[in-house]
VOGU-3710 file (C-alpha; in Angstrom, 3 decimals, decimal comma):
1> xxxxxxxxxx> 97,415/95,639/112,068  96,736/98,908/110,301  96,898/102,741/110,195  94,660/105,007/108,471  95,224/109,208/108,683  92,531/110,749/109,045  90,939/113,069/106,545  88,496/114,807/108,387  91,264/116,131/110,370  90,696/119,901/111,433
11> xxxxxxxxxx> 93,874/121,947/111,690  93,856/124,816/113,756  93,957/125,814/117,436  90,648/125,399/119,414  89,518/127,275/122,472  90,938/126,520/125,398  88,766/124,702/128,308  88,236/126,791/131,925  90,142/124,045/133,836  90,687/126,176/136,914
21> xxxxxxxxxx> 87,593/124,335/138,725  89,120/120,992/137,724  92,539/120,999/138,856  91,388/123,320/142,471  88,776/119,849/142,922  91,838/117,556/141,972  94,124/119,190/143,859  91,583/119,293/147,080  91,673/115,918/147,639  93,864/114,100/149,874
31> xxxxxxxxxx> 95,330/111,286/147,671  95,903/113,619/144,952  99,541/113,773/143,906  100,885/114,228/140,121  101,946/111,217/138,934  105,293/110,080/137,805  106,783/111,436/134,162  109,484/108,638/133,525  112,081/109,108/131,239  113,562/106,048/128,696
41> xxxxxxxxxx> 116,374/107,183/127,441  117,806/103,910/126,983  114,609/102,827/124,889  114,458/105,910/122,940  118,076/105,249/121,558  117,128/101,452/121,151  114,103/102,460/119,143  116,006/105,366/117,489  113,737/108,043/118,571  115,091/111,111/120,471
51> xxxxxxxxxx> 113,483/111,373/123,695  110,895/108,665/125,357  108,462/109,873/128,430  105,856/108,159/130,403  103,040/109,180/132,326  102,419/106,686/134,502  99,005/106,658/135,806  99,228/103,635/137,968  99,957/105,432/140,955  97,023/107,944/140,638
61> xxxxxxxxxx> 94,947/107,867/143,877  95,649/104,523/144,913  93,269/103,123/142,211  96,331/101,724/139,798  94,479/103,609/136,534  94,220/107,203/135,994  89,944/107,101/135,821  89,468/108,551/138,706  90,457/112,062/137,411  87,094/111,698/135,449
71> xxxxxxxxxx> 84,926/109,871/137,850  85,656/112,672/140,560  85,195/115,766/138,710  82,131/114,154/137,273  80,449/113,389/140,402  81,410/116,349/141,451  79,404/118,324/139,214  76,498/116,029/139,549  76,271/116,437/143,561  76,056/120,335/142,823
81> xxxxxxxxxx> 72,507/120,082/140,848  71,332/116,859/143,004  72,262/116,814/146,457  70,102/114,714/147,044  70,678/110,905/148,535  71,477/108,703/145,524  72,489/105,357/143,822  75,281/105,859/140,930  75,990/103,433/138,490  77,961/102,549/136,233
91> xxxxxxxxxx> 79,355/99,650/133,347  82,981/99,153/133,047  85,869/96,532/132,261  87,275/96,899/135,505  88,840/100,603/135,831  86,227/103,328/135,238  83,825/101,177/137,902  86,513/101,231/140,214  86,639/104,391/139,916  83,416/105,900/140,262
101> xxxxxxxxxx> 82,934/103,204/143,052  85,822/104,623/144,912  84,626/108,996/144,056  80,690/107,683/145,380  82,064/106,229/148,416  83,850/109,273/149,272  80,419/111,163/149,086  78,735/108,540/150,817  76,925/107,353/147,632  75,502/103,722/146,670
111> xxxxxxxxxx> 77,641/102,486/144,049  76,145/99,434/141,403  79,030/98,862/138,931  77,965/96,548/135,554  81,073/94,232/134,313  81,202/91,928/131,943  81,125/88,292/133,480  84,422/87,086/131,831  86,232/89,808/133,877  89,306/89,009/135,604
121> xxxxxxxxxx> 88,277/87,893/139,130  90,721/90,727/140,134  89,569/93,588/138,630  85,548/92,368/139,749  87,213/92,169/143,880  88,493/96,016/143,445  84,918/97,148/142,310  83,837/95,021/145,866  86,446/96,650/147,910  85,013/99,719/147,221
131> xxxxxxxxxx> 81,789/98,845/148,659  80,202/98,506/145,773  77,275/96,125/144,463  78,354/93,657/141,295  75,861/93,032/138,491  77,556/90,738/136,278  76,695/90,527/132,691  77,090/88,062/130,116  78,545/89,408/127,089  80,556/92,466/126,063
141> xxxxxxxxxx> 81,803/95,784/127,236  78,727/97,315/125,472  75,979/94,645/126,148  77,030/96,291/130,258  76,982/99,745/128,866  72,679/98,824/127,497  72,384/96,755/131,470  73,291/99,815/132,957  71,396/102,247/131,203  68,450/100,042/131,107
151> xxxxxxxxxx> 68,282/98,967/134,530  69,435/102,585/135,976  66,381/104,029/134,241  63,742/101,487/135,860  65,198/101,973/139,369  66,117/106,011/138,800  69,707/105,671/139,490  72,513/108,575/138,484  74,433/107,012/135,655  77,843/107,983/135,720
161> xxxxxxxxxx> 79,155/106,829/132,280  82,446/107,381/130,051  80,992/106,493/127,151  78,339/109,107/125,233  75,066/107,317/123,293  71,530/108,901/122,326  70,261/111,389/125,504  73,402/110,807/127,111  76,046/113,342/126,485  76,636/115,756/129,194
171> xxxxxxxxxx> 78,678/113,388/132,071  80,629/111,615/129,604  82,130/114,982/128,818  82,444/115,987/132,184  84,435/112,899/132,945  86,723/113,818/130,058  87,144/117,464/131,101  88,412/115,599/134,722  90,995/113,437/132,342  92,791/116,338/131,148
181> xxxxxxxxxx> 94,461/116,995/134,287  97,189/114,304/133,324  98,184/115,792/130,455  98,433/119,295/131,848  100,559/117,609/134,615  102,473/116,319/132,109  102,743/119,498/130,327  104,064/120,918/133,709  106,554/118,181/134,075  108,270/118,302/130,974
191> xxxxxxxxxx> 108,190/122,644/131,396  110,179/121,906/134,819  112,809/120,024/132,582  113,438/122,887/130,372  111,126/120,895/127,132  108,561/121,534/124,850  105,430/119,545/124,171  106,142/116,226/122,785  106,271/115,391/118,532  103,700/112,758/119,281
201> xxxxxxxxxx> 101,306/111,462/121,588  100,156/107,874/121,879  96,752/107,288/123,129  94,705/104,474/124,226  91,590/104,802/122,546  88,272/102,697/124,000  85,639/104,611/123,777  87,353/107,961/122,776  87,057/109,961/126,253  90,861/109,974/127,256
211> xxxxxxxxxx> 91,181/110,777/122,939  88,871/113,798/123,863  90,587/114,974/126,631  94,257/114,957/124,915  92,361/116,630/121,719  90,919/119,733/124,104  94,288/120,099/126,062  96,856/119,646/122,714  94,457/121,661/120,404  94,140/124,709/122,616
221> xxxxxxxxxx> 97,941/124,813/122,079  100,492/126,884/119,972  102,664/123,553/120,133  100,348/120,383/118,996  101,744/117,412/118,642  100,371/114,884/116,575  97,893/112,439/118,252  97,980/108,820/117,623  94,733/106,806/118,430  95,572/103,442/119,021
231> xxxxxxxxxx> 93,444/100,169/119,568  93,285/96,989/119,425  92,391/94,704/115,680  89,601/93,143/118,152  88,142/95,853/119,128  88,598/98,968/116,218  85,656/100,705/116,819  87,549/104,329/116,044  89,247/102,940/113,206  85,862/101,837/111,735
241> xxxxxxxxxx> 84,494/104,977/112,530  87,358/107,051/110,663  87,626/104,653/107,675  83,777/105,070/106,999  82,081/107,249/104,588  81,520/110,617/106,143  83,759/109,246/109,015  80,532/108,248/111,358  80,156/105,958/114,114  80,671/102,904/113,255
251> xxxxxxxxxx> 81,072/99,686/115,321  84,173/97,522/115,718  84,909/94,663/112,995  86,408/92,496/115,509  85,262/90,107/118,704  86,301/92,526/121,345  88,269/90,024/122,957  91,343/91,486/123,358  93,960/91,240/125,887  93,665/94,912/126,409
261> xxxxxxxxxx> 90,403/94,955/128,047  89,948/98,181/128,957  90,047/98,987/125,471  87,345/96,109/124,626  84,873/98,770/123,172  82,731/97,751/120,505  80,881/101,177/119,811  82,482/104,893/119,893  81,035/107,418/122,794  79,029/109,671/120,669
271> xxxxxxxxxx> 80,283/112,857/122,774  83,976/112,223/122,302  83,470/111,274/118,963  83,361/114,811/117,150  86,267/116,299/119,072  88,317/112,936/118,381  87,555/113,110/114,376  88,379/116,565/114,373  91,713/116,533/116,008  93,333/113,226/115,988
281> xxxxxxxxxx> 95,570/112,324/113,011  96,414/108,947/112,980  94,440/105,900/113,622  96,338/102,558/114,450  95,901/99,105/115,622  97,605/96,713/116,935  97,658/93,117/118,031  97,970/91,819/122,118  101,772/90,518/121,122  102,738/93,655/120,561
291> xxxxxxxxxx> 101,246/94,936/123,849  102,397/91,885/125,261  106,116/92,755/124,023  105,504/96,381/125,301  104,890/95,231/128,828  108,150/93,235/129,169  110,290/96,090/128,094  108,683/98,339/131,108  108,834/95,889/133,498  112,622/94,418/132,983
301> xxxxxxxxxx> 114,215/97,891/130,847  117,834/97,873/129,974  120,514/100,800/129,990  119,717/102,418/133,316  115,537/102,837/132,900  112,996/102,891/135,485  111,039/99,824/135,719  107,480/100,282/134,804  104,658/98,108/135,717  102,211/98,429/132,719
311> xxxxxxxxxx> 99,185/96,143/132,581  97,460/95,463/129,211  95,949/98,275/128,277  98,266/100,141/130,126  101,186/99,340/127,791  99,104/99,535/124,407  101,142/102,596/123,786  104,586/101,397/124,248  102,609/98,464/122,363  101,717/100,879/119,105
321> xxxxxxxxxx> 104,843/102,538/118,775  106,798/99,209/118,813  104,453/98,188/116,001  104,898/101,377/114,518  108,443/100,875/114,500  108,648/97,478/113,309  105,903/96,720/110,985  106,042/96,340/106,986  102,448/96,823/106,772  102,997/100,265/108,930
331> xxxxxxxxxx> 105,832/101,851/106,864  103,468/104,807/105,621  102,479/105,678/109,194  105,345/105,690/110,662  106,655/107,808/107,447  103,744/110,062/108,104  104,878/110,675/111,414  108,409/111,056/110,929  109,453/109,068/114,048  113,332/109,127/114,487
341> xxxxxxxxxx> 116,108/110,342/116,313  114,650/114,470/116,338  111,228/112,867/117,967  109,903/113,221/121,458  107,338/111,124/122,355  104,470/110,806/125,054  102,873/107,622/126,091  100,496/107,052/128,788  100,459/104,099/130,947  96,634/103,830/131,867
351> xxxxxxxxxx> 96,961/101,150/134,193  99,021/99,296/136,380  98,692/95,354/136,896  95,222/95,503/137,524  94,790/91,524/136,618  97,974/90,440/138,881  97,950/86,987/137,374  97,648/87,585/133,715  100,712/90,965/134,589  102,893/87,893/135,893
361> xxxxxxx> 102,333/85,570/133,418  103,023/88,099/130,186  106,086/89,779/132,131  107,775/86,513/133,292  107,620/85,171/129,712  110,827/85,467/127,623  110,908/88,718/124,987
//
């Protein structure tokens, strides 16, 4: 594990986003609720922080991941310049096809989602549920990502990626743009308790788009807490990226066979990537027992807590600040970020147990 700061970092406050569109779309639809802000206190004093929160995205629309925020308000804006009959497609490691599978069929669209053939049998049967068509592929996140675009181009389907690469820019930042509704909600959330913006911010990173999203909402701020990438040693992609001369894209060092597997991203998205060099400030990874750890203490919490259910990616968070916390090798991060009993910090749990049987096994297993 390791933690690099980041000195391209861009201080400052950036213009804020017109987000009235996004949240009237979100707030259109009929599954839309915002979802839950937990408190830990109990874990904040057992980690000697001040105040813990939660976003828990597993409840968002249904879908047990919060990518449907993106996939909506990007198909959304694609349907008003072609409303025309079409195919969408899309590669994914479970949640973001899901996703866009689930916004399509609500417009009545074809839906071909890409996934890596060593999925979890789980996560491939939610893409089917949603009516859509399964093209597995051998190989990585990524080696999907080239299927897609490859195979959408010969047949003229709408790709409707998260992930930015060479004439591909515009969607992926659409889809981030739909993102940023959870942290405004959050926002929101804590306001209605009295509280400011958190000290610091967790975030999964993958391919950088929910990192661009928390970047456009905490950087348009007067309050901007500091924003901590995290990901996993298999699959460091960011970390690379940050650590290289001139801080360019730069792919992952490891197998990208994490746990995590949403987070199983070998290459940055080259539309998130500016925004994410420019305003996050620490870079961090962390190995699957850690995230492993993380989703026991959300799913059996002592001292009063809500129980969380967190699936692998979903608890990388928790998963970073325990390593944060506890780590030799991470004692100048966490001294950069001055975590202790004056902090307030924001995690976000992407994702419920979207692989049931792997969620069981990890949770049942003794911390």
């Amino acid at each position: 594990m390791a933690a690099r700061v980041n000195p391209f970092f861009e201080p400052g406050i950036l213009p804020r986003a017109q987000r009235a569109e996004v949240r009237a779309l979100h707030r259109s639809l009929p599954e839309y609720a915002p979802t839950p802000l937990h408190a830990l206190p109990a874990l904040a004093r057992s980690l000697g922080l001040g105040e813990l929160f939660v976003k828990d995205e597993s409840w968002r629309f249904g879908l047990n991941a919060f990518k449907g925020l993106g996939a909506v308000w990007a198909l959304h804006r694609i349907r008003s310049r072609r409303a025309v009959p079409m195919t969408v497609a899309a590669a994914t490691e479970g949640n973001h096809g899901r996703a866009v599978a689930w916004a399509a069929r609500r417009l009545g669209l074809s839906a071909v989602i890409f996934i890596p053939a060593h999925a979890a049998p789980a996560r491939v049967e939610h893409l089917r549920k949603q009516g859509a068509r399964v093209e597995l592929v051998s190989g990585s996140y990524d080696a999907a990502v080239r299927r897609c675009a490859e195979v959408s181009a010969r047949e003229g389907w709408q790709v409707v990626s998260d992930t930015g690469y060479e004439d591909y820019l515009e969607i992926p930042g659409w889809i981030a743009a739909g993102y940023a509704t959870l942290f405004e909600e959050a926002g929101e959330q804590l306001g209605a308790a009295g509280l400011d913006a958190p000290d610091v911010v967790l975030i999964q990173a993958g391919v950088g788009a929910l990192l661009h999203a928390a970047v456009a909402h905490y950087r348009a701020g007067a309050i901007q807490p500091i924003l901590v990438a995290v990901e996993p040693v298999a699959a460091d992609a960011l970390f690379a990226s940050i650590g290289s001369p001139g801080g360019v894209p730069t792919p992952a060092s490891g197998a990208q066979d994490s746990i995590m597997a949403g987070l199983n991203c070998g290459e940055v998205s080259r539309s998130a990537w500016p925004v994410v060099r420019r305003g996050v400030e620490l870079f961090l990874t962390v190995e699957d027992r850690c995230t492993e750890a993380a989703m026991r203490r959300l799913a059996r919490p002592e001292g009063g807590d809500p129980p969380i259910t967190a699936g692998e990616t979903g608890a990388a968070g928790l998963g970073g600040l325990l390593a944060l916390l506890d780590s030799a090798e991470l004692a100048e991060a966490r001294a950069f970020l001055q975590l202790g009993p004056a902090t307030r910090v924001l995690l976000i749990n992407t994702e419920g147990a979207t692989d049931p049987v792997a969620y069981a096994r990890i949770t049942a297993a003794r911390r």
